[in-house]
N, C-alpha and C positions, 0 to 999 in steps of 0.2 A: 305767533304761528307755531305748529306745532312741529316737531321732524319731518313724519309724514309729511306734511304739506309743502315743508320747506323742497321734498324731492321731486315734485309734480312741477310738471314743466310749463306748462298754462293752468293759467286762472288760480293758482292755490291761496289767494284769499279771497276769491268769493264761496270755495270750496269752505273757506273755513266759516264762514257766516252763518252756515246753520240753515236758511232760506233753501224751503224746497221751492226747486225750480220747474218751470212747468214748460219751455222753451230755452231749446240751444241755439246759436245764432253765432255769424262769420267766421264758422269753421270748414275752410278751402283744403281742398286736396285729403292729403294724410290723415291733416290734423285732426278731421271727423273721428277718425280710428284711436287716436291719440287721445281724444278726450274721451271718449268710451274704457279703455284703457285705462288710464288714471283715475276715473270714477269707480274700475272695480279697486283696484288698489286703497282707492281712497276706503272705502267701505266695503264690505262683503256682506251679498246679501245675491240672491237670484235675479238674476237679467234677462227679459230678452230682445232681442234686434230683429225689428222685421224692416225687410231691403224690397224694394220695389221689384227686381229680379235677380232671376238666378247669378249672372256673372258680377252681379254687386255683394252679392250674400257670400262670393268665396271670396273675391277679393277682399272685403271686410273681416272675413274670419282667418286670412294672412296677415292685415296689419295689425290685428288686437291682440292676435298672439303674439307678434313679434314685441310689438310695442309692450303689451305687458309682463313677460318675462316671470312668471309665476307658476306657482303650480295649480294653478286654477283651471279650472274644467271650462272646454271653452268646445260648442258641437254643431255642424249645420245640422240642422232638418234636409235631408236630399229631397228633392223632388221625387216624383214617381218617373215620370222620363217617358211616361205616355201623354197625348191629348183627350179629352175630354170626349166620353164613349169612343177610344179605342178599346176594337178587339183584341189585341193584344193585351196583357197584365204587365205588372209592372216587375224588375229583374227580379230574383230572389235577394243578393248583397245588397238592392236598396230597399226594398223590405224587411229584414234583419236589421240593416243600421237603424230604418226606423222605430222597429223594435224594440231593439237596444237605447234607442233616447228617449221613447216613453215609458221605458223599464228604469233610466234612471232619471227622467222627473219624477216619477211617484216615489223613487226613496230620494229625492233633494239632492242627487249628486253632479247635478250641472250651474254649474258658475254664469254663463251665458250661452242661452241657444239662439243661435238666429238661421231665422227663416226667410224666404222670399212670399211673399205677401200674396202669392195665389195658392201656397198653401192652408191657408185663413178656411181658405171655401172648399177643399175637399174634406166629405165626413168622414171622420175616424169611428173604430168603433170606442165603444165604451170603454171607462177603466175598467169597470166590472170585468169585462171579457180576460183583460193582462191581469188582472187581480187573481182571476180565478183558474186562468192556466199556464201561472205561473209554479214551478214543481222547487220547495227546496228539499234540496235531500242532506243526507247528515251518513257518518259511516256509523256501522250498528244498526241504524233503524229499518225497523220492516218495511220492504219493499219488493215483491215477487216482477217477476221477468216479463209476465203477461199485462201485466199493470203500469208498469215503466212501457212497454212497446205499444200501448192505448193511449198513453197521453202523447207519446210523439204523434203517431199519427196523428189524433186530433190536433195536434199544433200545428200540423202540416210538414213537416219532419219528412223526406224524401229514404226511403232505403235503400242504400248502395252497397258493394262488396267492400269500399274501402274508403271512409270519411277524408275530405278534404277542403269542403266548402259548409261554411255555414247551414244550416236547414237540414242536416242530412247526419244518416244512422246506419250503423249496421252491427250486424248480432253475429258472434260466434262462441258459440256454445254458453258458457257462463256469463260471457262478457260482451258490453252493450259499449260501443264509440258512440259517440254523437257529437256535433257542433254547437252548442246553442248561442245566437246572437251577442249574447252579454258578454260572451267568452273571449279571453284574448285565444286564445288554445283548443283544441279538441278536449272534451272529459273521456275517459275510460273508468267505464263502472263496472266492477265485478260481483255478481250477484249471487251467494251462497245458500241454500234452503231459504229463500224469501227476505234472506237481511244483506244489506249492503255491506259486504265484506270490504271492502277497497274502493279509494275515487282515484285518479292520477289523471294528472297533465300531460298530453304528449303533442311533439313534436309534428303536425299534419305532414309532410313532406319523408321524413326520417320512420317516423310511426313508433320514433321510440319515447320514453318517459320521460318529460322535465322535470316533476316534482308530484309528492304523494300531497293529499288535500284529505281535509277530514270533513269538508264538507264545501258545497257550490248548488247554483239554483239554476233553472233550467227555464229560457221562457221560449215565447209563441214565437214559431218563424214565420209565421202567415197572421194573416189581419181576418180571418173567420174560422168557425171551427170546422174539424171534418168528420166530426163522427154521425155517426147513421140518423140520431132522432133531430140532431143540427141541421143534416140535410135535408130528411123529412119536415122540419118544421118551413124550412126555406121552399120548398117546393109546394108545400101546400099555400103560404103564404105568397107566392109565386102566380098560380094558380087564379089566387082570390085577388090580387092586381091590376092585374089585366084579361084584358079579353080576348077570347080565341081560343083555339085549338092545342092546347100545351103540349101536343105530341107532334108538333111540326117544331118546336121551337130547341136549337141543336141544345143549350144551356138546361132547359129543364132534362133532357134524357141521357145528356152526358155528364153533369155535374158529377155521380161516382169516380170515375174514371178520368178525366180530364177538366174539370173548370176552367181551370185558367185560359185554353186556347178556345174557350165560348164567351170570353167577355164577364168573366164574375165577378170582376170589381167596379162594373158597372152597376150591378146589384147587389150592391154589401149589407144596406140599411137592410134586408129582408131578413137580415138572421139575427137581428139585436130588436130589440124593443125602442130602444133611443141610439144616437148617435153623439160623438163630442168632436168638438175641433180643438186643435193645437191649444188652444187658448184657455180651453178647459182642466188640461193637466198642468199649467202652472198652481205656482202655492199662491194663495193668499196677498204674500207679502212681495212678490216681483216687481222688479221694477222694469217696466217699458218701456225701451226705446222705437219711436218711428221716424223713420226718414219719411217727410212730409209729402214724398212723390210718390210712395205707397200706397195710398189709399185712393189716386186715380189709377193707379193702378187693375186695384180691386175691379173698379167697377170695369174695364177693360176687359179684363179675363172674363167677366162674367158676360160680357156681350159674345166673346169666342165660346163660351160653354152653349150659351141659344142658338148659337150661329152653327154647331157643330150637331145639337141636337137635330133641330130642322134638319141639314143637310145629311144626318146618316139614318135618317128612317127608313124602316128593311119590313119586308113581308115575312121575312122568315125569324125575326122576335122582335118583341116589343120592345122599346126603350123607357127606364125608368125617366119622368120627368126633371128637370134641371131643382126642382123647389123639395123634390123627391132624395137627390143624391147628391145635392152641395147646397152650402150655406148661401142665404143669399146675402151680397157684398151691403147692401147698406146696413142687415141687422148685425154683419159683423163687422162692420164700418162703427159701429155704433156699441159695442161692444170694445172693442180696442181702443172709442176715446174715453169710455168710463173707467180704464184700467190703465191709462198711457200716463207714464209719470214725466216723460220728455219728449217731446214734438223738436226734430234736429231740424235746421237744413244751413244751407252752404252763404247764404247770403244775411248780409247784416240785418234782424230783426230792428224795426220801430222803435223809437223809445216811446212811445204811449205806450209799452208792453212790459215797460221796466220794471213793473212788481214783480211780474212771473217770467221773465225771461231776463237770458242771460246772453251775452253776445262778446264770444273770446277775442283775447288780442290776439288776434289774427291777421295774416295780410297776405294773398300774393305776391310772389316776388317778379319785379319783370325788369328783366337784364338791358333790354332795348336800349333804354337811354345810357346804359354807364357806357365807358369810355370804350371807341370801334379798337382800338390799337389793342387792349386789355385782355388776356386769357380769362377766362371765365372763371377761377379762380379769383385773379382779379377784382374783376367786375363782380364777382358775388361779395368780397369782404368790403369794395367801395360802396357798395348798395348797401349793405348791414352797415356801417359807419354813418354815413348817411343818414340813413334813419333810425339810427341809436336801436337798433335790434341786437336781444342779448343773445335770443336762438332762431336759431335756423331749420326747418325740415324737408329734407330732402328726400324725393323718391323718383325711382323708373317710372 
């Protein structure tokens, strides 16, 4: 066995076998976390966890990091934090974060992302769309003031007197703030006869300089674009949809000026040609984890997505249909097990499964029987004596 494995705290000789596994098995409580953990350690290579819900998806992304103690890139997917055709949009900082982690899947810099498994079925736009507005810029290079303040806007880039939040911009005289998602920091860009004189890091709260940069990139703070032929193409597309009267309907005559509070991320797919889901911007080589309660899940949400359709149909706009604006859960049911390198769950797998699955020495502990008179200190090291256990895992 080799060092590494000697440092892994369960299983590091089936670890060391070489046997891809295709099923995890009696891993109770923490330990889930702990063998996710030690798997990235064990190997490096891209991961993702998808958790049946939201408050499984953070508590998971608190014991991995703990547990793995590395400098490994480790990101939830937040949810949008609306229901399924709300009129409401979804915040701007959870639109940014999401941003920002599809900004870095496509350059490879997340170690594990995990998600909650009804983000599966909301449609993203394309990469093409983050491909193509995304800006690097460099110092020296040609860049005018007019040009730099078109692509914010089309990003969706808010203009304010004074940057402080993500999505947001503001211009005085030479010089162009902005926040862009990827960014730990505001950029200050100073723009001299059309060339990028100057980049600097500052302080959003202070608004003074952290550090001069010779070069940063700039991505999309919204998930569609906002420029005029963008809208134009949505609106005629719109139009050609559905039926009726497009001048009754608040969304097509407010789109300019307002989208968001008419419900536009009800109708995303109309400004792209295709659509992708989370599952589409992993690499090639990912490896998948599912917690095996996930994928009833799926089909779950997707009965709230019909259930919500039906119940919010309005005379004053049409609603895109459910086959229209989200995946449906069994093709991506069915998608996730052709690309799933590990199927978890908490209870001891079969041995008819013993080629492909693996099942940890694992065990709950239960103090019940050790001795009444005993502190629990106690009775925790007469239970590990007991049953000859070398470790123990404890948690809140």
């Amino acid at each position: 066995m080799n060092k590494r494995a000697k440092q892994l705290l369960i299983n590091a000789n089936e670890r060391e076998s070489g046997v891809t596994t295709a099923k995890y098995g009696q891993l109770y409580g923490s330990s889930l976390s702990l063998a996710i953990a030690e798997d990235m350690i064990y190997k490096k290579e891209p991961r993702l966890l998808i958790c049946p819900d939201s408050l499984l998806t953070e508590s998971m992304a608190e014991e991995i990091k703990f547990f793995n103690q590395t400098n490994q890139e480790i990101e939830v997917f937040p949810d949008l934090e609306i229901l399924p055709y709300d009129l409401s949009s979804p915040r701007r900082d959870v639109l940014s974060k999401r941003s920002e982690i599809i900004y870095k899947l496509m350059k490879g810099e997340i170690d594990l992302l995990i998600i909650n498994a009804s983000n599966c079925l909301w449609k993203l736009p394309p990469r093409k769309f983050f491909e193509s507005e995304s800006l690097e810029i460099k110092v020296s290079e040609k860049l005018s003031m007019d040009e730099l303040k078109q692509s914010l806007k089309r990003n969706g880039f808010d203009r304010v007197s004074v940057v402080k939040d993500q999505g947001e911009y503001a211009v005085r005289g030479s010089i162009i703030d902005l926040y862009s998602p990827n960014e730990i920091n505001p950029i200050r860009i100073d723009i001299d006869d059309d060339f990028i004189d100057s980049i600097r890091l500052f302080d959003k709260d202070s608004q003074l300089t952290i550090e001069q940069v010779k070069e940063t990139s700039i991505i999309s703070a919204n998930h569609f674009p906002r420029d005029l032929k963008s809208i134009d193409s949505f609106k005629t597309k719109m139009r050609n949809h559905f039926e009726g009267n497009q001048m009754e309907w608040p969304l097509y005559n407010g789109i300019h000026d307002d989208p968001e509070s008419h419900g536009i991320y009800n109708y995303l797919p109309l400004f792209f040609e295709s659509m992708s889901s989370i599952i589409d911007y992993l690499k090639d080589e990912t490896k998948i984890y599912l917690l095996e309660s996930a994928l009833s899940s799926l089909s779950e949400y997707e009965k709230q997505i019909h259930q919500r359709f039906s119940d919010y149909q309005s005379d004053t706009q049409p609603l895109m249909h459910p086959n229209d604006l989200f995946f449906q859960s069994e093709k991506e049911r069915q998608k996730i097990r052709d690309r799933c390198s590990v199927l978890i769950q908490p209870e001891k797998l079969p041995d008819s499964d013993k080629s492909i699955s693996l099942n940890f020495n694992t065990e709950p502990i239960n103090l019940r029987m050790a001795g009444k008179n005993l502190s629990v200190r106690e009775k925790l090291l007469q239970y590990t004596q007991e049953h000859s256990m070398e470790k123990v895992l404890m948690s809140k």
